[in-house]
DRENMIGU-292027 format. One line per 10 residues: number of its first residue (from 1); for each residue x, y negated, z of N, C-alpha, C, O. Coordinates in nm, 3 decimals, always signed. Each point is the difference from the previous one (the first is absolute). Example, Ala and Ser with C-alpha at 12.3 -4.5 7.8 and 13.67 -1.06 7.14 Angstrom:
1) +1.319 +0.569 +0.780 -0.089 -0.119 +0.000 +0.090 -0.120 +0.000 +0.104 +0.002 +0.066 ~ -0.139 -0.107 -0.138 +0.082 -0.119 +0.006 -0.077 -0.109 +0.073 +0.051 -0.111 +0.017;
# end
This chain:
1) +13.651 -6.938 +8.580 -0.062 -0.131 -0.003 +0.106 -0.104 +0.034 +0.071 +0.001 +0.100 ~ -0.073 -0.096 -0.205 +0.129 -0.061 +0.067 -0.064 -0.147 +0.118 -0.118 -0.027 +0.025 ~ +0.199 -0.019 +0.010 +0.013 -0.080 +0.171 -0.062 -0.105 -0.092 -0.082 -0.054 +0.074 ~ +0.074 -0.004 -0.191 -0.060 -0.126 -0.039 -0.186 -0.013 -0.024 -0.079 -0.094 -0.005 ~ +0.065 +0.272 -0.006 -0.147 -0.017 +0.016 -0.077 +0.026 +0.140 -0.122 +0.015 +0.007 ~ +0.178 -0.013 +0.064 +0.027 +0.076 +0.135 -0.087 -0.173 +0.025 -0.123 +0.007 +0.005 ~ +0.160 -0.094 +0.003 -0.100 -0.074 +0.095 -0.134 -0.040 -0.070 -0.108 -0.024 +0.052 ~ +0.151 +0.021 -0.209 -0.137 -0.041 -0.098 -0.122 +0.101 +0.031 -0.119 -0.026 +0.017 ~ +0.185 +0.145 -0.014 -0.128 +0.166 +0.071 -0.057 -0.069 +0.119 -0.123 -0.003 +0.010 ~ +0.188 -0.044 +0.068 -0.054 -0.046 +0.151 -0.052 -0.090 +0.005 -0.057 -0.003 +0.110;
11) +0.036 -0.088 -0.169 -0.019 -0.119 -0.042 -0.198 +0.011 -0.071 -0.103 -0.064 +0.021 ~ +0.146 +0.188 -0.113 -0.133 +0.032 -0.074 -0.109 +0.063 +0.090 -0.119 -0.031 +0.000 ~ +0.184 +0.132 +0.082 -0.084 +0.098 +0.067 -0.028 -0.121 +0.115 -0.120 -0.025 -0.019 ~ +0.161 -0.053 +0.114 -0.017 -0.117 +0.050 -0.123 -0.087 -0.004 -0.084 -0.023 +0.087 ~ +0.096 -0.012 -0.191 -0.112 -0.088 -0.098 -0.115 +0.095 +0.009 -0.106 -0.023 +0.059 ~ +0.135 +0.123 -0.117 -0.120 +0.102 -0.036 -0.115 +0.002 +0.148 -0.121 -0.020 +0.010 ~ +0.237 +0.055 +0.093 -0.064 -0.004 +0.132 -0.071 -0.134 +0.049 -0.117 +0.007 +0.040 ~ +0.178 -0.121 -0.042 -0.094 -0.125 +0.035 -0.091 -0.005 -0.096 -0.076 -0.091 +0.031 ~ +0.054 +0.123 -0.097 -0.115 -0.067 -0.130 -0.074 +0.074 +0.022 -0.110 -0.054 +0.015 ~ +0.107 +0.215 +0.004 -0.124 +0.091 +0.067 -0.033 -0.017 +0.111 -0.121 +0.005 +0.023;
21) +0.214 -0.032 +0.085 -0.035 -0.039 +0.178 -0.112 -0.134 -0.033 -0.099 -0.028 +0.068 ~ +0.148 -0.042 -0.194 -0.096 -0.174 +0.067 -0.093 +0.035 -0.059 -0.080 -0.089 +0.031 ~ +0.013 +0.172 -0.114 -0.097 +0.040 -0.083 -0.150 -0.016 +0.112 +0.023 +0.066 +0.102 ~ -0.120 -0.113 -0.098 -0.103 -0.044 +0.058 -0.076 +0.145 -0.029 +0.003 +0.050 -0.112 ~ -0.049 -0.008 +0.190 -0.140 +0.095 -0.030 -0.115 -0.073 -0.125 -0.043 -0.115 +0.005 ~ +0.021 +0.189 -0.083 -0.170 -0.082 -0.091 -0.101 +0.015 +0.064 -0.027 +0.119 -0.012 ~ -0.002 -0.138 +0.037 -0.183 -0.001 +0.039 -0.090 +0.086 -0.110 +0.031 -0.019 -0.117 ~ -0.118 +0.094 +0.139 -0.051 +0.069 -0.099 -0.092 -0.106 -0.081 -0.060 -0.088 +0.061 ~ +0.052 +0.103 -0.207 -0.147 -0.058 -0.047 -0.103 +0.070 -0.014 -0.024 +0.089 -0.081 ~ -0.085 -0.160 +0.222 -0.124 +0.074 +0.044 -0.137 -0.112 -0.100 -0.054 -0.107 +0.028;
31) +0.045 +0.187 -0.127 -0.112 -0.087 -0.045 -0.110 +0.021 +0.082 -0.032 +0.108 +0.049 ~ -0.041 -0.247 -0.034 -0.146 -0.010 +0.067 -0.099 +0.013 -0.009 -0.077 -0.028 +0.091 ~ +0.036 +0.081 -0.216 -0.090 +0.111 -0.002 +0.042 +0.107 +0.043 -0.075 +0.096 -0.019 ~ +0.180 -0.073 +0.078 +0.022 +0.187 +0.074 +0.073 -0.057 +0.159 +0.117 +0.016 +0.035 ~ -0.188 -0.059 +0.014 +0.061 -0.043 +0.115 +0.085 +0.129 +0.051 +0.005 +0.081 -0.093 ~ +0.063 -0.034 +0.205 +0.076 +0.064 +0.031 -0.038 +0.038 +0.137 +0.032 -0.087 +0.082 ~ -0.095 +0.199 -0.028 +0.088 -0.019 +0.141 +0.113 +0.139 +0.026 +0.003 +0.061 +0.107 ~ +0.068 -0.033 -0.203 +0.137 +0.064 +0.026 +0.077 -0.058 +0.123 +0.025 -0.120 +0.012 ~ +0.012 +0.221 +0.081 +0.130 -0.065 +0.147 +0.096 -0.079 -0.063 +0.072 -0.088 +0.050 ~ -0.077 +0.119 -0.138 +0.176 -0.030 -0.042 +0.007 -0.143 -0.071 +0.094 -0.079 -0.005;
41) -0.233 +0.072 -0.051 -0.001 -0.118 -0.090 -0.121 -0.109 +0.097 -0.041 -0.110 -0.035 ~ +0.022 +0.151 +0.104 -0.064 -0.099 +0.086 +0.129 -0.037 +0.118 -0.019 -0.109 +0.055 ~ +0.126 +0.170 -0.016 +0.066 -0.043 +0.108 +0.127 -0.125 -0.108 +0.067 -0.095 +0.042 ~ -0.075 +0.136 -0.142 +0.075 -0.065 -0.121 -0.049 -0.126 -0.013 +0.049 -0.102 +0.049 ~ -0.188 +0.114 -0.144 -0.092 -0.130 -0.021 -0.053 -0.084 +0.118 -0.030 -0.118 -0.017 ~ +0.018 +0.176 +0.130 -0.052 -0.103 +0.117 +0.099 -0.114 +0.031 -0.056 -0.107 +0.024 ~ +0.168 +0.107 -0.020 +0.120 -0.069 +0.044 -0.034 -0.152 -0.060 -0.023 -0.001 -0.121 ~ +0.017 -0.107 +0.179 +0.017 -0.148 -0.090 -0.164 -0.059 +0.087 -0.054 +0.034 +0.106 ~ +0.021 -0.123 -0.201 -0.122 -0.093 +0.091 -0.103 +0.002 -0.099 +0.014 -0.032 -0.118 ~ -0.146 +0.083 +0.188 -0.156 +0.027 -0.087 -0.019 -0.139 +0.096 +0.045 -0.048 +0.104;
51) -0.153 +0.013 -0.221 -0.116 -0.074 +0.029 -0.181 +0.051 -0.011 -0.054 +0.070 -0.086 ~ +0.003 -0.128 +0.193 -0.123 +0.063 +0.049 -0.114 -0.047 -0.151 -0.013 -0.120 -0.026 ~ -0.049 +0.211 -0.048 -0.090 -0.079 -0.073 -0.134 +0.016 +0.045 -0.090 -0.082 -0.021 ~ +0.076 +0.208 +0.093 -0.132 +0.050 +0.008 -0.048 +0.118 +0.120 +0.030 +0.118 -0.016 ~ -0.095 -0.161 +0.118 -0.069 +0.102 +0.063 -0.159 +0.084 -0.040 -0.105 -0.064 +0.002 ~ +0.107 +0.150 -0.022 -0.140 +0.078 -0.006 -0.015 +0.079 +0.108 +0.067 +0.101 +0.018 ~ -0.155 -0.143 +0.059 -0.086 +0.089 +0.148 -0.144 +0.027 -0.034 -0.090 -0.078 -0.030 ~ +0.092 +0.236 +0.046 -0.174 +0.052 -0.010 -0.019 +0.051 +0.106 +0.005 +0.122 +0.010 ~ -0.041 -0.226 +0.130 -0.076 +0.057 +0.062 -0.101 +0.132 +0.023 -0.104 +0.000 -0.066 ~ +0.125 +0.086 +0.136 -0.121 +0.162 +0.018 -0.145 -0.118 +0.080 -0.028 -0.014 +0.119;
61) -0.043 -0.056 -0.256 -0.100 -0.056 +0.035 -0.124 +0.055 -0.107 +0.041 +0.056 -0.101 ~ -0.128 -0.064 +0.110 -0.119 +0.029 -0.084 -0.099 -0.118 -0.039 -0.071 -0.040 +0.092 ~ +0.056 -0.023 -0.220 +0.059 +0.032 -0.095 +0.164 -0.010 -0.011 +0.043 -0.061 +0.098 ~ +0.030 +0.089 -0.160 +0.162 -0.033 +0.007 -0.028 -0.147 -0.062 -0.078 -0.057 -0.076 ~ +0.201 +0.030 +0.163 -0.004 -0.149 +0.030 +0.193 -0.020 -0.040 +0.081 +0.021 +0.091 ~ -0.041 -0.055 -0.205 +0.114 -0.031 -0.016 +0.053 -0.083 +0.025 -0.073 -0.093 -0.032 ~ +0.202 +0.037 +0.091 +0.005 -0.144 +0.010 +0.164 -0.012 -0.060 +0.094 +0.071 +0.034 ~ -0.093 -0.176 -0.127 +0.129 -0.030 -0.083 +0.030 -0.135 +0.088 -0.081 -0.074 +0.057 ~ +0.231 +0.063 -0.064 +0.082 -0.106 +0.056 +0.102 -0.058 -0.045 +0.084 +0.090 -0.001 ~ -0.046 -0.162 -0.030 +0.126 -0.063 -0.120 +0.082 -0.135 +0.040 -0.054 -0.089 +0.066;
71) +0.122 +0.084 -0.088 +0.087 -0.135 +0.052 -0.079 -0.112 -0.025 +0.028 -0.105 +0.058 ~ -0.119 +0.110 -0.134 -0.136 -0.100 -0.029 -0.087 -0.009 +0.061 -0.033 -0.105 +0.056 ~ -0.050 +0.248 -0.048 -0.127 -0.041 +0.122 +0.069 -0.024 +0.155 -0.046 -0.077 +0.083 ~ +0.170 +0.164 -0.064 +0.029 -0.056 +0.140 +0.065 -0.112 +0.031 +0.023 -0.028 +0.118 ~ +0.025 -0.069 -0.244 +0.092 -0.103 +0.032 +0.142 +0.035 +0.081 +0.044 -0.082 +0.080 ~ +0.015 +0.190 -0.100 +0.165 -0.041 +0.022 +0.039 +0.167 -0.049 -0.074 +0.099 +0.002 ~ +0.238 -0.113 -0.052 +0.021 +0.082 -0.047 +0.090 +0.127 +0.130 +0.014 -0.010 +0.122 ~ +0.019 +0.094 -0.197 +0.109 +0.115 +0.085 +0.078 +0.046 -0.127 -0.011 +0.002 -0.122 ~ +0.108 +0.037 +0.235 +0.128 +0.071 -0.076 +0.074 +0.133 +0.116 +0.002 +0.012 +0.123 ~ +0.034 +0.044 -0.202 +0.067 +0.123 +0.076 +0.147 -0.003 -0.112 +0.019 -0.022 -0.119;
81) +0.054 +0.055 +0.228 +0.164 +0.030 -0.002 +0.021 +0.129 +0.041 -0.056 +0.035 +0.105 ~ +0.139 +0.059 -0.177 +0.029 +0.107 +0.011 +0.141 +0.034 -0.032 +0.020 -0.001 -0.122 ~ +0.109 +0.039 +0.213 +0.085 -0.034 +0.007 +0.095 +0.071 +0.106 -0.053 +0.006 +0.111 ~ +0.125 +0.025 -0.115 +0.101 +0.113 +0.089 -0.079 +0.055 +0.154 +0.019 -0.047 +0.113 ~ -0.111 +0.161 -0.152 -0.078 +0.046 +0.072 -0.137 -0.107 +0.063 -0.092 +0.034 +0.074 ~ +0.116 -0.149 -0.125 -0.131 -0.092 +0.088 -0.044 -0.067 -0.063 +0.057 -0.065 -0.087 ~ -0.216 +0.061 +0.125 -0.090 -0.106 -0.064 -0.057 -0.094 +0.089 -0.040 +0.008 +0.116 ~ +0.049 -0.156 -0.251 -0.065 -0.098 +0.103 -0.075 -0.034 -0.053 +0.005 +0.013 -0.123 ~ -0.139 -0.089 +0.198 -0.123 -0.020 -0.087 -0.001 -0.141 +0.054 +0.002 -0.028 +0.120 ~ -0.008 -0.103 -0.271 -0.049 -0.164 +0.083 -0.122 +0.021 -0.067 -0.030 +0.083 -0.086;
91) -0.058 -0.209 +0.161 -0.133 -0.061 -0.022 +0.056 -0.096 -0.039 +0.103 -0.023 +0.063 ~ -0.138 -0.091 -0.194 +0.035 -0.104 -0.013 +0.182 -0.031 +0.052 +0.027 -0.095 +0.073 ~ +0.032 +0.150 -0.102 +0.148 +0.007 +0.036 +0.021 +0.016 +0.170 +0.113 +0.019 +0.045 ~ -0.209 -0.026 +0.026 +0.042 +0.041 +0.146 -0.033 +0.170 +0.018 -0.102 +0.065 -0.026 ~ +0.249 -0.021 +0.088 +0.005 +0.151 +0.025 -0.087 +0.059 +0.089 +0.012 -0.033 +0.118 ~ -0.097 +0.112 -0.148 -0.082 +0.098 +0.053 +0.033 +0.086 +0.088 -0.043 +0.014 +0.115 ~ +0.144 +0.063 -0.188 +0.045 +0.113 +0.080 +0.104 +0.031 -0.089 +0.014 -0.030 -0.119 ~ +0.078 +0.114 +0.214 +0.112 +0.089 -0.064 +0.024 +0.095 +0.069 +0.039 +0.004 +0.117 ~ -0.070 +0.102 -0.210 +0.025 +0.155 +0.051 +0.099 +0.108 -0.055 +0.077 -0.058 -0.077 ~ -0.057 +0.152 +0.083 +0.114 +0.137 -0.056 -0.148 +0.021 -0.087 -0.104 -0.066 -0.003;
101) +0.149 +0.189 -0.065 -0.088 +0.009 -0.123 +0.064 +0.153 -0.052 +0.116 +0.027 +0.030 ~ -0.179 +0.044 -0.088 +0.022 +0.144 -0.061 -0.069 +0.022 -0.072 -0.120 -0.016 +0.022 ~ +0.184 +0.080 -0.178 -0.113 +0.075 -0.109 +0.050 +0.141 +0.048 +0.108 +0.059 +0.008 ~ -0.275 -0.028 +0.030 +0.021 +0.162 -0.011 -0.107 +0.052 -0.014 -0.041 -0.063 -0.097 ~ -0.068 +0.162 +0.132 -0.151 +0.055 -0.070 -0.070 -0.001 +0.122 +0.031 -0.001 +0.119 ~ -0.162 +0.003 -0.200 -0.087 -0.003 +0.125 -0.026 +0.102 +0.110 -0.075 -0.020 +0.095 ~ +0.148 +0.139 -0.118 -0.015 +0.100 +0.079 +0.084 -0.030 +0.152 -0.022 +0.054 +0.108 ~ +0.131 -0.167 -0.145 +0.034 -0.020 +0.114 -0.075 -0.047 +0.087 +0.027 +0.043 +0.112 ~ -0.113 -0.114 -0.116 -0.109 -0.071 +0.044 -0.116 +0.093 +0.056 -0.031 +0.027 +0.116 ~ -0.029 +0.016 -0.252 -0.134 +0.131 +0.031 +0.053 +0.142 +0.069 -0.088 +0.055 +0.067;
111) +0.211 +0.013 -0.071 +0.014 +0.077 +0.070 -0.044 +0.116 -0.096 +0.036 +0.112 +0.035 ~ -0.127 -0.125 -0.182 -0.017 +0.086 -0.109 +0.079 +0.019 -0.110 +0.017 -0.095 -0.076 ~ +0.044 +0.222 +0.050 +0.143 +0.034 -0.096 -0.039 -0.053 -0.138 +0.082 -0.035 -0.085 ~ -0.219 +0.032 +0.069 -0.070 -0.043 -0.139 -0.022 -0.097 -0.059 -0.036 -0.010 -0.117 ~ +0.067 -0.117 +0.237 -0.028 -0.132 -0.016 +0.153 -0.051 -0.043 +0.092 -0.009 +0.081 ~ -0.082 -0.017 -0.202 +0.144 -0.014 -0.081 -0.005 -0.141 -0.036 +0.104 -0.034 -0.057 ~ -0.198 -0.069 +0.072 +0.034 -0.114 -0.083 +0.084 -0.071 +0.100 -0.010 +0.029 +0.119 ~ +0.109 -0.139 -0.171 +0.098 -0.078 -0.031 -0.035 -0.091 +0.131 -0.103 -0.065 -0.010 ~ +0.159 +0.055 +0.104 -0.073 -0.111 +0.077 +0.102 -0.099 +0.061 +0.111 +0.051 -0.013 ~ -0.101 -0.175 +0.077 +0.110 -0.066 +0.009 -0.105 -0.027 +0.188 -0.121 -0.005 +0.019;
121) +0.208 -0.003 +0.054 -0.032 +0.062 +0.165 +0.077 -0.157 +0.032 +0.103 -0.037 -0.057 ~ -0.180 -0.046 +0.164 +0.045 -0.105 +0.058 +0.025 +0.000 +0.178 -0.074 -0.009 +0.098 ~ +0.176 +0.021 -0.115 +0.031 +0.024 +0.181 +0.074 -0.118 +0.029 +0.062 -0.070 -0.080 ~ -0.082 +0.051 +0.255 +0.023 -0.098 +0.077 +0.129 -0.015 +0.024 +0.048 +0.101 +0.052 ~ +0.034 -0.195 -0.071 +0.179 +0.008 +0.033 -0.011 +0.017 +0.144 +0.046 +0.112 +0.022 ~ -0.077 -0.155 +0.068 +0.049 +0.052 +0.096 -0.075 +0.118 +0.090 +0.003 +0.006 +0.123 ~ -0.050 +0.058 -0.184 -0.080 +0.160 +0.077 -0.021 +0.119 -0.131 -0.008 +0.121 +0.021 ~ +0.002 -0.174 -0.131 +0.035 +0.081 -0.140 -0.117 +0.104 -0.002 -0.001 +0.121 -0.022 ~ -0.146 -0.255 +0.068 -0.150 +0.123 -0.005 -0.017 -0.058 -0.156 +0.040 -0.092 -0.071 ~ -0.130 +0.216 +0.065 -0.094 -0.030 -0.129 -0.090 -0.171 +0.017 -0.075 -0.017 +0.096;
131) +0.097 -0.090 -0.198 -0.138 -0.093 +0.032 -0.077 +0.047 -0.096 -0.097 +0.068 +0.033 ~ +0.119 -0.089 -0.144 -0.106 +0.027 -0.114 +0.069 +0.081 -0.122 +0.121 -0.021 -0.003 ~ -0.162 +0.099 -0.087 +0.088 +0.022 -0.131 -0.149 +0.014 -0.094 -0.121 +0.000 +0.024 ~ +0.216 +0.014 -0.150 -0.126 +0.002 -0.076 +0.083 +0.092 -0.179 +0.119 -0.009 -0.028 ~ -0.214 +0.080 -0.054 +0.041 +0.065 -0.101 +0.052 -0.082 -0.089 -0.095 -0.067 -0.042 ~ +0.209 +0.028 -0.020 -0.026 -0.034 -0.129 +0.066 +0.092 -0.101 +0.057 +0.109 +0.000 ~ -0.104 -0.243 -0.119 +0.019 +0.015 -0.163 +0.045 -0.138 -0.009 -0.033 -0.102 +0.061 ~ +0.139 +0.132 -0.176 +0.107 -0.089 +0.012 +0.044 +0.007 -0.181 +0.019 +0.108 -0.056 ~ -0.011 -0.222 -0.006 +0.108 -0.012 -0.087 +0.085 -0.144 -0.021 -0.012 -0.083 +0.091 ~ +0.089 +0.052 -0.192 +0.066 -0.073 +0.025 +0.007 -0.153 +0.052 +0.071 -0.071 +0.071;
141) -0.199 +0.062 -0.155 -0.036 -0.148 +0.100 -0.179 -0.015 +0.086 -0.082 -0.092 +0.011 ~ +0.087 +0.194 +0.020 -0.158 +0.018 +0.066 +0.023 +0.089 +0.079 +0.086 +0.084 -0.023 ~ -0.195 -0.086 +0.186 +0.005 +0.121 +0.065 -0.138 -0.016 +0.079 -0.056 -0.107 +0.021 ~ +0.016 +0.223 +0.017 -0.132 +0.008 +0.049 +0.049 +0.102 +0.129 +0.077 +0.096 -0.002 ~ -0.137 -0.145 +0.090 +0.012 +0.057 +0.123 -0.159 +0.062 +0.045 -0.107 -0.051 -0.035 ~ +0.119 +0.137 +0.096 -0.140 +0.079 +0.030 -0.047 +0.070 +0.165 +0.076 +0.074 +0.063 ~ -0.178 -0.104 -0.026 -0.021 +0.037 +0.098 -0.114 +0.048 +0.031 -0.090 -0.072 +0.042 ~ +0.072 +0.244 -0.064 -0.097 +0.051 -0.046 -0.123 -0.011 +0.142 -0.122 -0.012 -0.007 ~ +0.201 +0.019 +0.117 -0.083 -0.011 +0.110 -0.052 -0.116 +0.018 -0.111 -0.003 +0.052 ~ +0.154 -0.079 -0.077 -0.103 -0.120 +0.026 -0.045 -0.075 -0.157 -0.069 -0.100 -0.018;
151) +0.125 +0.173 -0.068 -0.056 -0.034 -0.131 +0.006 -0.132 -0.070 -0.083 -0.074 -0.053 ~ +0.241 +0.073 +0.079 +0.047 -0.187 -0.022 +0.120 +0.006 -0.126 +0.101 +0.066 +0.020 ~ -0.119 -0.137 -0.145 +0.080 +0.054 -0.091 +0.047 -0.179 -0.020 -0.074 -0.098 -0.012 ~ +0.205 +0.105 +0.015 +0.085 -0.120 -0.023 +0.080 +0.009 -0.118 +0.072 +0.099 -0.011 ~ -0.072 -0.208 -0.103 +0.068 -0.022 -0.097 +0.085 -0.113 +0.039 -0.023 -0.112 +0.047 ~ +0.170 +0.203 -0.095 +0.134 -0.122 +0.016 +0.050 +0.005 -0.124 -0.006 +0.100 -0.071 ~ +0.078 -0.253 +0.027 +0.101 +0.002 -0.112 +0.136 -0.068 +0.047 +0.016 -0.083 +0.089 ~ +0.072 +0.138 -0.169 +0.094 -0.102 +0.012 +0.041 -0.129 -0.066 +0.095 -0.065 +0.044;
# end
């Protein structure tokens, strides 16, 4: 090999290396009719800022008694941020709370090997308890969070 291609080789293989290092991860395309709750693609797709569109709570009342809630009937909106391990939640742009945060399944929670769905776990920064978590389904610009025990299903978009 002679000494004149000797730096053009280094030069190539070089290049080759920054252009794959700056390469961004893709995001999967999760169409919304198949929401997702895969680990992998919910710890992926959660990252960035949802907006609150919709609460559904069914009360364990007789008759069932549903009650819907929307940035309309309640007059002010929310947003959640999700972002290098932490989420923050504003009311009307004032911060709520900010906590650590984990996707992992509900068995961590129930303590049952069977209980496999997708769940995103909200703990306290400074004591790192459980406050609340909830199941979701997730695609690219929608996510539904779930909370089978108290039976509260939240729609977010981005």
């Amino acid at each position: 090999m002679s000494s004149a291609l000797k730096p053009a080789i280094t030069f190539f293989y070089i290049s080759l290396s920054v252009f794959f290092s700056c390469q961004k991860n893709k995001l999967p395309n999760i169409d919304c009719s198949k929401k997702s709750n895969d680990i992998t693609i919910v710890r992926n797709l959660i990252v960035g800022t949802w907006f609150w569109n919709r609460t559904q709570t069914q009360p364990n009342t007789v008759p069932p008694n549903i009650i819907i809630q929307t940035p309309t009937t309640e007059g002010y909106s929310q947003r959640l941020t999700f972002a290098n391990g932490m989420v923050s939640k504003y009311k009307n742009d004032t911060l709520l709370f900010m906590d650590k945060y984990d996707v992992t399944y509900l068995n961590e929670v129930t303590g049952y090997q069977s209980d496999s769905s997708v769940i995103i776990i909200y703990k306290d920064i400074g004591t790192g308890q459980r406050r609340w978590f909830s199941e979701t389904n997730i695609c690219n610009d929608t996510v539904i969070f779930y909370n089978p025990f108290y039976d509260v299903r939240e729609s977010w978009s981005r």
